[in-house]
TORKOL-4160 file (C-alpha; in steps of 0.2 Angstrom, whole numbers, padded with zeros to 4 digits, m for minus):
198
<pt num="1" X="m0476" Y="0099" Z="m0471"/>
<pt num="2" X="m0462" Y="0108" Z="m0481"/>
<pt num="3" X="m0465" Y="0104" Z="m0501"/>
<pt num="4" X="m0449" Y="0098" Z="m0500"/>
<pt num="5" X="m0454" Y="0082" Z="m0491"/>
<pt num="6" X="m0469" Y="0080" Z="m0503"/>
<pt num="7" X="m0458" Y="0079" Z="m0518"/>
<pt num="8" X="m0446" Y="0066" Z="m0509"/>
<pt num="9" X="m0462" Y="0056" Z="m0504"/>
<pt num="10" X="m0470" Y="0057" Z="m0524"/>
<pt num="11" X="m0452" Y="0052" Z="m0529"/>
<pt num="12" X="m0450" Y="0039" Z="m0517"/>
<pt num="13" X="m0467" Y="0030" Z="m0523"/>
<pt num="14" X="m0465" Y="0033" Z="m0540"/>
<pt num="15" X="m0448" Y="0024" Z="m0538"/>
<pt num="16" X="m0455" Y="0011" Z="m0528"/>
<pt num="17" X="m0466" Y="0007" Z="m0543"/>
<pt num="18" X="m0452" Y="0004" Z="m0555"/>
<pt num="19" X="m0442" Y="m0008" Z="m0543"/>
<pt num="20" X="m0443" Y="m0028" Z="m0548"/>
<pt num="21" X="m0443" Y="m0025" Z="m0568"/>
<pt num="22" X="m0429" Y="m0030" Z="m0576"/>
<pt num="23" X="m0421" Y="m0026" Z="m0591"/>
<pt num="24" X="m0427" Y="m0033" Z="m0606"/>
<pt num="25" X="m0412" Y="m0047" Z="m0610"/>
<pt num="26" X="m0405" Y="m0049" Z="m0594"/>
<pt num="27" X="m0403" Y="m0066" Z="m0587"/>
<pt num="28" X="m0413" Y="m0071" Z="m0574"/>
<pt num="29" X="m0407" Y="m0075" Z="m0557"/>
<pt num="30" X="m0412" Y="m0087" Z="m0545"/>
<pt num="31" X="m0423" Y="m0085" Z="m0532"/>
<pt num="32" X="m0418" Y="m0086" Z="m0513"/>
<pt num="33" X="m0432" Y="m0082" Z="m0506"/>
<pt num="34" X="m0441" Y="m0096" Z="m0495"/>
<pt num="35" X="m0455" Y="m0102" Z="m0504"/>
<pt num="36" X="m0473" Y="m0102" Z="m0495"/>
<pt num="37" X="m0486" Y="m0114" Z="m0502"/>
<pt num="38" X="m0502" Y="m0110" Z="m0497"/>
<pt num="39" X="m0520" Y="m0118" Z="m0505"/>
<pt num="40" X="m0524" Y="m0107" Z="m0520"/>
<pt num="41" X="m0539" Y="m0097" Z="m0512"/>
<pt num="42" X="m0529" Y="m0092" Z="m0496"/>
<pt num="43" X="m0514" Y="m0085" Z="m0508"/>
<pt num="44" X="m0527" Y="m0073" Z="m0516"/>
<pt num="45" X="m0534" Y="m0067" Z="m0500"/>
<pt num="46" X="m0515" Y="m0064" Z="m0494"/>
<pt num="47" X="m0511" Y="m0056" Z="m0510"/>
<pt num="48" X="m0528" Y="m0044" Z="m0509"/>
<pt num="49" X="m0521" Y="m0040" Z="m0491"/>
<pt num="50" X="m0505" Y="m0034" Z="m0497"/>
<pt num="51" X="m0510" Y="m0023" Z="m0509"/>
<pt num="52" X="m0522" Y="m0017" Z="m0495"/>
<pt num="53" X="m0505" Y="m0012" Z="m0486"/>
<pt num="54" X="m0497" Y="m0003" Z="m0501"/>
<pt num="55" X="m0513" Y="0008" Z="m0506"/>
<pt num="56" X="m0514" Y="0012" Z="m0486"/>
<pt num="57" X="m0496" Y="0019" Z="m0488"/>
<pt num="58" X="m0498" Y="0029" Z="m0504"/>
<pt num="59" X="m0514" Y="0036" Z="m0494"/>
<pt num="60" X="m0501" Y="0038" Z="m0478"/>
<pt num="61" X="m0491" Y="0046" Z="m0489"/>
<pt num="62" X="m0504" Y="0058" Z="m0497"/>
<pt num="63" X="m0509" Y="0063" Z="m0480"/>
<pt num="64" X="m0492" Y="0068" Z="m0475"/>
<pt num="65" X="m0487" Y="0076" Z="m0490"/>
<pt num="66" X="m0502" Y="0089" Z="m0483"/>
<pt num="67" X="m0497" Y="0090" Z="m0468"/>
<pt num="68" X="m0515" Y="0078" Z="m0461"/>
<pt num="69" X="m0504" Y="0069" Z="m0449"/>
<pt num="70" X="m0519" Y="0065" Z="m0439"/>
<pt num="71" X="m0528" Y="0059" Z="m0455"/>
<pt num="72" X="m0511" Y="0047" Z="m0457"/>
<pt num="73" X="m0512" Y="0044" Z="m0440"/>
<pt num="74" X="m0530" Y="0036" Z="m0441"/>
<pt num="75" X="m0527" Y="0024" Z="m0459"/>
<pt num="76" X="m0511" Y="0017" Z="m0451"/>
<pt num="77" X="m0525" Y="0015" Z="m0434"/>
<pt num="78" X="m0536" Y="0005" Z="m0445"/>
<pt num="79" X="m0525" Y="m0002" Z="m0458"/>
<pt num="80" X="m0510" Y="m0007" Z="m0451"/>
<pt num="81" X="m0515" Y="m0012" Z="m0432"/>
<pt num="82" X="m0516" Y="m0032" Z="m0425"/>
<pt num="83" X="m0534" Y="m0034" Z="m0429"/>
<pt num="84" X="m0536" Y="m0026" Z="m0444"/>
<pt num="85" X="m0546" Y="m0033" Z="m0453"/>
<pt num="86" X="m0560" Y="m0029" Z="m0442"/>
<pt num="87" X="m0556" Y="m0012" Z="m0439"/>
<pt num="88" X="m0556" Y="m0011" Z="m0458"/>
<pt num="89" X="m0575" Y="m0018" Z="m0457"/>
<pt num="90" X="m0579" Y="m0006" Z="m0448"/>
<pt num="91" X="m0574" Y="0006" Z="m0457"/>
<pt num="92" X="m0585" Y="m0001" Z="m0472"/>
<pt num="93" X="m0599" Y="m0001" Z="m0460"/>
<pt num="94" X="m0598" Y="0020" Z="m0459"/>
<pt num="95" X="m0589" Y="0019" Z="m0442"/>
<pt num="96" X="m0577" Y="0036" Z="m0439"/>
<pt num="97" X="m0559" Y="0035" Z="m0432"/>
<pt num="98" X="m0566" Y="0039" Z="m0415"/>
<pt num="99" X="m0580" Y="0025" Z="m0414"/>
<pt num="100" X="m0567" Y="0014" Z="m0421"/>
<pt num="101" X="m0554" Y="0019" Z="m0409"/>
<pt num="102" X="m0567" Y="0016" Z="m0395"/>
<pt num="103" X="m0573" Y="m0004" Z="m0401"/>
<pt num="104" X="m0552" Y="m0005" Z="m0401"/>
<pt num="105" X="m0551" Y="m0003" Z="m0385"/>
<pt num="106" X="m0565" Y="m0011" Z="m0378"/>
<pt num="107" X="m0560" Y="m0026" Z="m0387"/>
<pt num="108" X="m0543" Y="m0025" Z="m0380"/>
<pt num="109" X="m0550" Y="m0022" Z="m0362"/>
<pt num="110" X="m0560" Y="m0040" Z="m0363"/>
<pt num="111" X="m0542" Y="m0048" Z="m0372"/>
<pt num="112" X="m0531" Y="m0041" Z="m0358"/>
<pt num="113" X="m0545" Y="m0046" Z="m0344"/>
<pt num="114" X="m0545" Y="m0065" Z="m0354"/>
<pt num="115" X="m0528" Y="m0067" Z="m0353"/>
<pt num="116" X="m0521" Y="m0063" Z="m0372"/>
<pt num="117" X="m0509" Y="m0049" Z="m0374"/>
<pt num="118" X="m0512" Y="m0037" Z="m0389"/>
<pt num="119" X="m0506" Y="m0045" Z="m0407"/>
<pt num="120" X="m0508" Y="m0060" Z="m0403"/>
<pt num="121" X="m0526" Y="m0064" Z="m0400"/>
<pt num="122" X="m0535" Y="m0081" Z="m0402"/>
<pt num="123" X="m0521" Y="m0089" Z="m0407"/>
<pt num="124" X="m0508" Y="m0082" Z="m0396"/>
<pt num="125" X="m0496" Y="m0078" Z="m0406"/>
<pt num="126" X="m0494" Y="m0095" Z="m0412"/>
<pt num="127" X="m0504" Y="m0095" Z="m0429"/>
<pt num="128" X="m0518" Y="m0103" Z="m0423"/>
<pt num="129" X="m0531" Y="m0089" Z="m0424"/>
<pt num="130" X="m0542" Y="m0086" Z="m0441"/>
<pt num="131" X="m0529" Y="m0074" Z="m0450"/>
<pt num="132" X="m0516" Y="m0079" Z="m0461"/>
<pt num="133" X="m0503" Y="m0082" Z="m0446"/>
<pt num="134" X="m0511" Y="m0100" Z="m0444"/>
<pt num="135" X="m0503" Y="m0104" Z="m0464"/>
<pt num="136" X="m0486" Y="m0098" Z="m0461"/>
<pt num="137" X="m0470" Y="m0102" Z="m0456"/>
<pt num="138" X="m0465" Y="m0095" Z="m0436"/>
<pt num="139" X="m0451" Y="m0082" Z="m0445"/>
<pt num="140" X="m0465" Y="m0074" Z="m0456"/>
<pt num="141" X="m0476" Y="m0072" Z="m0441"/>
<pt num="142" X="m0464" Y="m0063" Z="m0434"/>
<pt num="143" X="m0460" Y="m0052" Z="m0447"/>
<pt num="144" X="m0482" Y="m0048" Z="m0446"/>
<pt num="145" X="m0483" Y="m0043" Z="m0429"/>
<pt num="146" X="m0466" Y="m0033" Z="m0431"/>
<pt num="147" X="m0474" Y="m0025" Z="m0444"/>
<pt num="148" X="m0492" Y="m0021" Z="m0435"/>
<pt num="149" X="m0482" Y="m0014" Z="m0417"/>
<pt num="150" X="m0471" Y="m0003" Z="m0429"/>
<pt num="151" X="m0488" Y="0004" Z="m0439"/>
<pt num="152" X="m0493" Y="0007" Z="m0418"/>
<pt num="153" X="m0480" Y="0018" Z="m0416"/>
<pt num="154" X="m0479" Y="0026" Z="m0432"/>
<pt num="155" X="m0498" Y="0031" Z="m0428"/>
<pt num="156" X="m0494" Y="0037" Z="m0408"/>
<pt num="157" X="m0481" Y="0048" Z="m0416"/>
<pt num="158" X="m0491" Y="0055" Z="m0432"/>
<pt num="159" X="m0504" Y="0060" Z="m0418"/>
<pt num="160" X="m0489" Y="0068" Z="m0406"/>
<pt num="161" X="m0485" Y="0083" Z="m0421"/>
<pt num="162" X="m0497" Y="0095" Z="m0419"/>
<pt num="163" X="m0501" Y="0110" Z="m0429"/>
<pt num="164" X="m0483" Y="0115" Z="m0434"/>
<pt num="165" X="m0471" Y="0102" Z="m0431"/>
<pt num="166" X="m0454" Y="0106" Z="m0430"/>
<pt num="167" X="m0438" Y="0097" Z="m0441"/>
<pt num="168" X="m0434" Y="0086" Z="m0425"/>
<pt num="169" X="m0452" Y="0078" Z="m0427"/>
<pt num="170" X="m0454" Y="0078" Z="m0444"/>
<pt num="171" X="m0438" Y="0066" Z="m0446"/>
<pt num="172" X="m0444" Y="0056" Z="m0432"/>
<pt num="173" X="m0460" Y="0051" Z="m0438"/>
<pt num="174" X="m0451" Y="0048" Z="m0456"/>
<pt num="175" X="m0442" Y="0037" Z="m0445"/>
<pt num="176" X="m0457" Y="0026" Z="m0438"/>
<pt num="177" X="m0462" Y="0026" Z="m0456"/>
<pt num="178" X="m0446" Y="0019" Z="m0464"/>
<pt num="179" X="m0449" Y="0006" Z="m0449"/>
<pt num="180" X="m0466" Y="0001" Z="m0454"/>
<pt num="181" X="m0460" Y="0000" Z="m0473"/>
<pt num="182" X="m0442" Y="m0009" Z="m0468"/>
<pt num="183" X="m0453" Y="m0022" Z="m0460"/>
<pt num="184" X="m0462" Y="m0026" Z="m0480"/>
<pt num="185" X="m0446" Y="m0026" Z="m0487"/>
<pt num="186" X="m0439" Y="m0037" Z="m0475"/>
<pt num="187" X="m0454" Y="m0047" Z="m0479"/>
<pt num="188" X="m0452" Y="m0047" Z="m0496"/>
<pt num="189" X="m0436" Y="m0052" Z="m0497"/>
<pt num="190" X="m0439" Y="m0067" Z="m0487"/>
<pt num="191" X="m0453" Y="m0074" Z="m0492"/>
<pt num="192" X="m0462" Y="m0079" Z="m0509"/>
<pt num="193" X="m0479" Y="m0085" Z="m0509"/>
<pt num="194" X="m0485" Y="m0096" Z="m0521"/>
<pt num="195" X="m0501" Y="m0105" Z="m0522"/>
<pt num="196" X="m0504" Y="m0125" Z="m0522"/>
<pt num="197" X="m0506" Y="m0133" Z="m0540"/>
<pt num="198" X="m0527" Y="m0135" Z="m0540"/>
């Protein structure tokens, strides 16, 4: 990748880093975000899990500065795909891309062959499941599987580049990845978590 795009990615996170402090003395604004309560314990998971999603997409973005688009192409396979949390176990169990990419599609193959399309697993889309889906409101868990299909094609294209890619790829995968991003600002614009008073 042209050192260009890696200084416009290093800038881009250091800038993402400063966002949300205000001034010191400015007056404070109110806060039209809709609130989600969730029990205490559950808000730290959730919070843990998204700051799991912003160190996978500096590590995307160290990756791409590079030019190891099949390197980015396997943490958003991990990371950001429905599912994963397991995939992510697996990957703490030693497992490579490819053994990973292999359980994936076995997995899938039994969840198509029961009737549940991909994303939307035991619970059907409905938050019914074991993840975080089953403590939040329908909008948000739109907003969850937007986010994992867009991390699924942002992954298909980072493996389409090849060796030397040319501009016309290079701004289309920057493309899939402003879609996966636009989708956690989105979110986080919406939505405040806040945990329940113990």
């Amino acid at each position: 990748m042209p050192r260009r795009f890696r200084r416009t990615f290093l800038v881009c996170t250091a800038l993402a880093l400063c966002i949300g402090s205000a001034p010191a003395g400015a007056q404070q604004v109110e806060d039209p975000r809709t609130v989600v309560t969730l029990p205490a314990p559950v808000a730290e998971a959730f919070r843990a899990e998204m700051h799991g999603h912003m160190r996978s997409l500096d590590d995307v973005l160290y990756e791409l500065a590079d030019g190891n688009y099949e390197a980015a192409a396997n943490i958003a396979d991990i990371h950001w795909d429905f599912g994963h949390r397991v995939w992510e176990a697996l990957e703490e169990q030693g497992l490579s891309p490819d053994e990973i990419a292999q359980r994936k599609a076995e997995m899938r193959a039994a969840m198509e062959a029961a009737g549940m399309p991909m994303g939307q697993g035991m619970g059907m889309g409905q938050g019914r499941g074991m993840g975080f889906g089953r403590f939040m409101p329908d909008a948000f868990r739109t907003m969850g599987q937007g986010f994992h299909a867009a991390g699924q094609r942002f992954a298909k294209q980072a493996r389409a580049m090849g060796d030397s890619p040319d501009a016309a790829a290079v701004t289309a995968l920057l493309s899939n990845l402003q879609e996966v991003t636009g989708y956690c600002r989105a979110c986080h614009d919406t939505f405040r978590i806040v945990a329940e008073a113990e």
